[in-house]
Each structure stands twice: as structure tokens, then as C-alpha cells.
SEKOL-80996 format. One record per residue (C-alpha): y, x, z; residue in one letter. Coordinates in steps of 0.25 Angstrom, whole numbers, padded with zeros to 4 digits, always signed. Each point is the difference from the previous one (the first is absolute). Layout:
BEGIN
YXZA ...
END
This chain:
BEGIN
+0543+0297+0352X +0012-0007+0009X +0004+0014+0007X +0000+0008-0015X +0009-0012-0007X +0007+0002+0016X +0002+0015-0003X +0005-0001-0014X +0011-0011+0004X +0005+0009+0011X +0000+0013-0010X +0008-0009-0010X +0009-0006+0011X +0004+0015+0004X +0003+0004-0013X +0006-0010-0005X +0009-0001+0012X +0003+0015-0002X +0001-0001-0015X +0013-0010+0001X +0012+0001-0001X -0002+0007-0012X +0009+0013-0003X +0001+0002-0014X -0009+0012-0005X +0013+0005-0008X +0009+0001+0011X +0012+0004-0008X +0008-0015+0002X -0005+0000+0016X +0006+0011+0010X -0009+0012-0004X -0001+0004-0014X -0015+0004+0000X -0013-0006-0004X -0011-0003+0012X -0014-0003-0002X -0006-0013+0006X -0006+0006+0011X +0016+0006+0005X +0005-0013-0002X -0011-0005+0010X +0001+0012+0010X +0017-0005-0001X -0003-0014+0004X -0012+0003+0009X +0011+0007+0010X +0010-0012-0003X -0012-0008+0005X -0005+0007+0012X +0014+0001+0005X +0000-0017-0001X -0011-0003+0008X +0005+0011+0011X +0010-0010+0002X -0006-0011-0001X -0011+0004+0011X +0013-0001+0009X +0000-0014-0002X -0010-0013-0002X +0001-0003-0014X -0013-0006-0005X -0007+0011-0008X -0007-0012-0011X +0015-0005-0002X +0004+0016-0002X -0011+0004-0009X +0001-0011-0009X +0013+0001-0001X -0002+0014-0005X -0009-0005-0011X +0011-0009-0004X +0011+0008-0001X -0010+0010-0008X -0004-0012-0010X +0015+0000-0004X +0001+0014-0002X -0012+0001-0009X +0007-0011-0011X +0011+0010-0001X -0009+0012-0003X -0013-0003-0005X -0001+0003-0011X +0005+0016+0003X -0011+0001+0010X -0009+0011-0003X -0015-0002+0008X -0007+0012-0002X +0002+0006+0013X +0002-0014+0009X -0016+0001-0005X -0003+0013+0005X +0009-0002+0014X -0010-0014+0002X -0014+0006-0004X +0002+0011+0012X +0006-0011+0008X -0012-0008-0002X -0010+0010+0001X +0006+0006+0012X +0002-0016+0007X -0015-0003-0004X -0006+0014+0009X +0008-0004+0013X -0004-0017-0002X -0015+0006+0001X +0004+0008+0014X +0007-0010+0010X +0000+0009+0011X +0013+0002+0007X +0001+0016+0006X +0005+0004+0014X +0016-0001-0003X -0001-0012-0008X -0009-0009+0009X +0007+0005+0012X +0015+0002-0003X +0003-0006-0015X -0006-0013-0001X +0006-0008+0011X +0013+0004-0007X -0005-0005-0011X -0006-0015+0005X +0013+0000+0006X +0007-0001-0012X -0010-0008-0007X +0002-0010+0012X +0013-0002-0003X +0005+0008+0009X +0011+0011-0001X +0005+0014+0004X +0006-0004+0011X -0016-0006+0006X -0006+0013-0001X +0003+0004+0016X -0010-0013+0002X -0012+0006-0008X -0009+0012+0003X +0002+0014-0006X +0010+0007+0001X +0015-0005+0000X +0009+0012-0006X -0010+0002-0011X +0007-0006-0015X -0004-0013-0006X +0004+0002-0013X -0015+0002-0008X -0006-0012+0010X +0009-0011-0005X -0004+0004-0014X -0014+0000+0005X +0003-0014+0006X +0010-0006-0013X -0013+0002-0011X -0009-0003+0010X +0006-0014+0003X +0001-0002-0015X -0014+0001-0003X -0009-0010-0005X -0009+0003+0012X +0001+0005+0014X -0005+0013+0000X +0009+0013+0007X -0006+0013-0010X +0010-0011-0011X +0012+0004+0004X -0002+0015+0000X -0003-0002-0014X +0014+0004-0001X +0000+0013+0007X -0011+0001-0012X +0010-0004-0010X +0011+0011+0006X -0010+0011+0000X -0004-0001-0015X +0014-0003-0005X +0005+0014+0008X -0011+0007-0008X +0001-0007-0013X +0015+0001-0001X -0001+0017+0001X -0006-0002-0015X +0008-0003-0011X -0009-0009-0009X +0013-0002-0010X -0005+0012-0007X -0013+0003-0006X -0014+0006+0006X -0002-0012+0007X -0015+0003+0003X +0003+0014+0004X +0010-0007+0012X -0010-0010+0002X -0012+0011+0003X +0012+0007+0010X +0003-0013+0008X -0014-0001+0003X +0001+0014+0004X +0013-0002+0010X -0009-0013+0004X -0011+0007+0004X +0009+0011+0007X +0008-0009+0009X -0011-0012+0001X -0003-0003+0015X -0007-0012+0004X +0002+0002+0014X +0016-0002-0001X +0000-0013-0009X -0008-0008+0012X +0011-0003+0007X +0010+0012+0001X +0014+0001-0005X +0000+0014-0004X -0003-0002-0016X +0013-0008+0000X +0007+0013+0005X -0010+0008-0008X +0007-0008-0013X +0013-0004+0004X +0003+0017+0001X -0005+0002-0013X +0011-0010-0005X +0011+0006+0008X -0005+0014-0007X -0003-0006-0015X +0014-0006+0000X +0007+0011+0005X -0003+0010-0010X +0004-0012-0009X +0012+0000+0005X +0001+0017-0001X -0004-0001-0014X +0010-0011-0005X +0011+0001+0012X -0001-0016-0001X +0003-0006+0014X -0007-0010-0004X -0015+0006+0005X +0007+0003+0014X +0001-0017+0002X -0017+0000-0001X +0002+0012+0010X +0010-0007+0009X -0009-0012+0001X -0013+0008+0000X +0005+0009+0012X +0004-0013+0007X -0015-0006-0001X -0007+0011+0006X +0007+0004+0012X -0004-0015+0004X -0015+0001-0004X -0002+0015+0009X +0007+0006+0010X -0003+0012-0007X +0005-0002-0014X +0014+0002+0006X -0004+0013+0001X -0007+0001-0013X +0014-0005-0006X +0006+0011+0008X -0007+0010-0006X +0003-0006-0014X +0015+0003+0002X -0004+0015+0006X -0008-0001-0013X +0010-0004-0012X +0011+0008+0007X -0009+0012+0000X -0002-0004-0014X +0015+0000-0003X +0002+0016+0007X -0012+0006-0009X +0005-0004-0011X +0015+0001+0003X +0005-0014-0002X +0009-0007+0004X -0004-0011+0010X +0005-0012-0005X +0009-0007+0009X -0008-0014-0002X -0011+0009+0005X +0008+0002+0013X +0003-0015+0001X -0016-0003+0001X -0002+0009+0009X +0010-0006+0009X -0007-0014-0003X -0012+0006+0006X +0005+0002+0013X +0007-0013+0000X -0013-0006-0003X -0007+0006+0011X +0010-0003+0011X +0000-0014-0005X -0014+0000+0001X +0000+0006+0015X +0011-0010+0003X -0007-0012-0003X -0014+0004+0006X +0012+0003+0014X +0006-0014-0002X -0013-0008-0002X -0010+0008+0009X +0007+0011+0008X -0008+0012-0004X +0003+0010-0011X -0012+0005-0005X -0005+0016+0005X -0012+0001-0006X -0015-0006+0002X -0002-0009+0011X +0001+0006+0013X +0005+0017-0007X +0008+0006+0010X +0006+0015-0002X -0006+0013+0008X +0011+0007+0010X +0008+0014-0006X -0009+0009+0008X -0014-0004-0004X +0005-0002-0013X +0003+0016-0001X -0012+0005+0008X -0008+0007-0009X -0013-0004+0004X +0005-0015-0004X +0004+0005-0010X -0014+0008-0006X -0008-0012+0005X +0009-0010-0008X +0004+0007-0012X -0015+0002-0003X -0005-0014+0002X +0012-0005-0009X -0001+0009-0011X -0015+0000-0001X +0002-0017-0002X +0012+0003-0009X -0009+0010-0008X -0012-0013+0000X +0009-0011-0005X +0006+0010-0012X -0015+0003-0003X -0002-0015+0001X +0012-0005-0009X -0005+0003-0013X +0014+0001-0007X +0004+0009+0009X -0013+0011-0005X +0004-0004-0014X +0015+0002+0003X -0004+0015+0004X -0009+0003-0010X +0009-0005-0011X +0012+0010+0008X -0009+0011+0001X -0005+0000-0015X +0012-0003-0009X +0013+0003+0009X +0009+0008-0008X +0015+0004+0001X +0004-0012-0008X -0007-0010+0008X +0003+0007+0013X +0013-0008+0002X -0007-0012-0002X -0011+0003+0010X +0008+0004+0011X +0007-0012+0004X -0014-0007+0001X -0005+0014+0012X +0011-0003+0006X -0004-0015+0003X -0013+0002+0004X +0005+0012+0008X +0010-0011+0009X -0012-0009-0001X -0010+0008+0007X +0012+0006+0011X +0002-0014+0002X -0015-0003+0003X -0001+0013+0009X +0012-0004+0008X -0006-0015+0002X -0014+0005+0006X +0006+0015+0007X +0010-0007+0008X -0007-0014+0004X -0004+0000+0014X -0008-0012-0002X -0015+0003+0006X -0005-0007-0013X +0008+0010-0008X -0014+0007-0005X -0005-0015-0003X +0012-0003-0008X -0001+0014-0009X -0014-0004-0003X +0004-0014-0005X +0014+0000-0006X +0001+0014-0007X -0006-0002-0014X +0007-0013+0000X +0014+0003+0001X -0003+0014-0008X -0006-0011-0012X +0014-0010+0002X +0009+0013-0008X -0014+0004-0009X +0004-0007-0011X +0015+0007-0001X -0012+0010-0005X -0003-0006-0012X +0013+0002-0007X -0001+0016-0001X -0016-0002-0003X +0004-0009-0011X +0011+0011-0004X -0009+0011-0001X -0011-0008-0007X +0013-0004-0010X +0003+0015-0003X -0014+0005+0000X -0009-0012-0010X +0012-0004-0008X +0003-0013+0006X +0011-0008-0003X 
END
């Protein structure tokens, strides 16, 4: 009984935390002049908050003072406003939270990277240690922190001690990235609730939420996308400060999201040219925060540690000549694209992405289909480059083991035109 009351505290403390400071839902006196749902009000101030406890994993605040001081400042904010609230979909976004949190508190298991790599991050910040200690701990020193010291920061503020606890959050993230794709302001709310079983079921992997960081990627992309075709719809820079903050999280979470975000300016820019737009300059300006994200990030890791991150532990580059020779080139470009072929197969959003492209593409929703090929084509050149020009004589062991999971990190980008065609085709609104 203690670890469900345990559970339902932590899902409350998340939302709440999230849900505060409160935009106003009409947003004509604030800086945009457009209405958001509770559930974009909490995806603005989820990047807000993962963006403070990056810096504060730099330093040795005490997490118990932090988080209650969090609940504080929320407890003000809600005098102001609530009686505005509106709760409906706050229930939805803590029943799949709750659901979800029970199934991993019945599986304690840690898998390979997270019992070897992941967790002594993560008992180093729940030990009070900071960024800065991590050359002391096993694992590997030039991978990102970020989703550790959260795992750390709920689980030190539990009632109990107990590690699955604080990756409740990651829990918490993942349903809030595919509730926040529905808009439950508008009517047939059994009809979205029967399709976000749907996208549950499609993008559902157990193996990932023991331990692994790639459904924080998985769900901070899909925030960077939904808030981007917010911003294209409205012109409002306002969506582009979640996407700022979201871009900033995840490149210190993976070393690969900074690729993934990469392909997201390749994406909106494509996006831009094929529909003959004009890019906006503010566009311009976040791309270039971007790249000064990334080299602050490499200049840190220099600073405190001396290493700049290359790829997985030990990944070293094949020379020029046996890169071109063709029978490296047969023997490799089979392996790779048979695994890639596997892990598309296995990815269920990916099948249902093709299929709904295959049966109800059309010249009008050609354009808006595009962009999304072009993504997963850059994904899948990126993940045939990693593995073909790797000398590592584990390469084989690493195409077996790490494909499916970073084809799943960009999967749920996938929705979005899944949700699209489902929208034109069953009249959803």
C-alpha cells in the first residue's frame, strides 16, 4: 500500500511542479495571443524545468531543499489561478502515468546499459555528488547526465528507497509527449482516448523503461516537433522558447540526440523549401543556438574531463582504403541494412507510419509527408555510417544491440503524420 500512495505522490509532485507557473489559458494579455491546453502549458514548463536541474547537477544543492521548494512556489501560483483550472485532461495525463509506473514497479530488473553505465551516474547524484565526480564512478565519462539526475532528484524525494521511483519520471514524460498530440479541448473524447491506447500499444517497450534514457529522447523530440508546427501554424515565437529549452535538454541526455536535433533543422527547413516559405529569421537564430549548445557542451565535458565524446566506448573509424573496397563494402552494407530492415520491422510505429503513407497519400498531403521521409531517410544514413565505418571488432556486437534502439529514440516524430492521416481520413478533430 506504502509504494502505491509512493507512486501517486511522486505523479502529483510531477504534475504539479510542471503545472506552475501557470500561463493564462487566454493568452491575449501574456506575450502570445493564443489559447493553450493544459497539457502545452505543462510540456512549456516541463523544458523550463529540465533545463534547471541541468544546472543544478553542476552543483551540490540539496535535491529535498530543491523539490520542496518547487512545491512552494507552485502553492502560490495555484491561489492566483485556481479557480481557471480545468482538470479533465491533468486526469487523463495521471491515469497513463499511473498505470505505466505500476507495470515497471512489478519489474525491478535493471538491463545491460543501465546496470552497467546509467546507474552509478545516478547514485552519484543521489549521494550528493555532482557533475564534476563522475570521472570517479564506473561507466562511461563523456556519456550525458541530464536523465540521471532526474532519476536521482525523484528518487531522493520518495517516501521510500527504492531506484525504479525515480524513473517514474521518465514514465511521466513519455505519456505527457503522447497525450499532448491530442487535443481534448474539443469533443470525441472517447474516440482520442481509444487512439491513445492505440499510440501506447504502438510505441510501448518495457525493455527501454528499465533503465535506459532513450524514452526521454523518444518524448522530448516529439515536443520540439508538436511545438514547431505550433509555431508554423501561429507564427508565435513563443512555441520556439519550449523548443530552445527542449533542444538544450536532450543533447545532454544522448550523444545522439544532437544528431536527431540536427536533422530537425534539415527537417523544418525542408519544410520551408516545399512549401515555399520564407524561413523565418527567429528560425535562423535557433539554429545557431543549436550549435552554440553543442560546443558549450563539448567544452565543458574538455574543461572538466579532457575527452570530447566520438561515439560508444572505445569506436574508432576504419582507414580511406578499406572503407572504398568493395568487398567491405558488400559484407558491411548487408549486415547493416538487414538489422536496419529488423528494427523498422520491430518499431511498430514505423510499420503503421508506412502503411497509413502507402493507403491515403495524396497530392494534398504529399507536402506534408515529405519533410517527415526526409527524416527518417538522414536517420537511417546516420545509423549506416555509425556501424560501416566503425573499426571496432565489436562493431557486429553493437549492430545487434543498439540499432532498434536508437531507430525507437526519433519513432515517436512518427506519430504526428499518423495522427494527421488518422484526422483527414475518421473525421477527428
Amino acid at each position: 500500500m506504502i509504494e502505491i500512495i509512493n507512486i501517486i505522490f511522486l505523479i502529483l509532485s510531477m504534475i504539479w511542479i510542471t503545472f506552475f507557473p501557470l500561463i493564462k489559458g487566454d493568452l491575449s494579455s501574456n506575450l502570445i495571443n493564443y489559447k493553450i491546453s493544459n497539457l502545452e502549458r505543462i510540456g512549456v514548463n516541463l523544458s523550463f524545468f529540465l533545463n534547471i536541474l541541468l544546472i543544478l547537477s553542476f552543483y551540490n544543492f540539496n535535491q529535498q531543499y530543491i523539490f520542496f521548494t518547487l512545491i512552494f512556489l507552485s502553492l502560490g501560483n495555484f491561489f492566483l489561478f485556481y479557480k481557471k483550472i480545468i482538470y479533465e485532461d491533468l486526469y487523463v495525463l495521471f491515469l497513463f502515468t499511473f498505470i505505466l509506473s505500476i507495470s515497471i514497479s512489478s519489474n525491478l530488473q535493471l538491463e545491460w546499459d543501465a546496470a552497467a553505465l546509467w546507474i552509478y551516474k545516478t547514485t552519484n547524484f543521489l549521494f550528493g555528488n555532482n557533475f564534476k565526480n563522475l570521472s570517479e564512478i564506473p561507466g562511461v565519462i563523456s556519456y550525458p547526465h541530464l536523465g540521471t539526475y532526474i532519476w536521482a532528484f525523484f528518487w531522493k524525494n520518495s517516501f521510500f528507497d527504492a531506484e525504479y521511483v525515480g524513473r517514474i519520471f521518465y514514465v511521466f514524460i513519455y505519456s505527457l509527449s503522447i497525450l499532448i498530440i491530442f487535443d481534448f479541448k474539443k469533443k470525441q473524447f472517447l474516440k482520442k482516448i481509444l487512439l491513445v491506447f492505440v499510440f501506447f500499444i504502438l510505441s510501448i517497450d518495457y525493455f527501454l523503461l528499465s533503465g535506459y534514457q532513450e524514452y526521454l529522447v523518444f518524448s522530448i523530440l516529439i515536443f520540439i516537433f508538436y511545438y514547431y508546427f505550433k509555431y508554423y501554424k501561429s507564427r508565435n515565437i513563443f512555441f520556439l522558447i519550449p523548443i530552445a529549452f527542449f533542444i538544450n535538454a536532450a543533447i545532454w541526455i544522448k550523444n545522439e540526440a544532437s544528431f536527431f536535433i540536427l536533422f530537425f533543422f534539415f527537417f523544418v527547413f525542408f519544410h520551408y523549401l516545399i512549401n515555399k516559405t520564407k524561413i523565418n529569421k527567429e528560425i535562423i537564430f535557433l539554429s545557431i543556438f543549436f550549435v552554440i549548445a553543442v560546443l558549450l557542451k563539448y567544452f565543458i565535458f574538455y574543461e572538466n574531463f579532457n575527452l570530447i565524446n566520438t561515439g560508444w566506448h572505445g569506436y574508432q573509424t576504419s582507414n580511406l582504403s578499406k572503407i572504398f573496397h568493395l568487398s567491405y563494402f558488400i559484407e558491411r552494407s548487408s549486415l547493416i541494412i538487414a538489422s536496419i530492415f529488423v528494427a523498422l520491422i520491430k518499431c511498430k510505429v514505423y510499420l503503421v507510419f508506412f502503411m497509413s503513407a502507402l493507403f491515403f497519400i495524396n497530392k494534398k498531403n504529399l507536402k506534408e509527408i515529405l519533410p517527415f521521409i526526409l527524416f527518417l531517410f538522414l536517420n537511417l544514413l546516420l545509423i549506416f555510417l555509425i556501424y560501416y565505418t566503425t573499426n571496432d571488432i565489436r562493431w557486429e556486437h553493437y549492430l545487434a544491440t543498439t540499432v532498434d534502439r536508437l531507430l525507437f529514440q526519433t519513432s515517436g516524430v512518427f506519430l504526428l503524420p499518423i495522427l494527421f492521416y488518422l484526422k483527414e481520413n475518421i473525421k477527428l478533430k
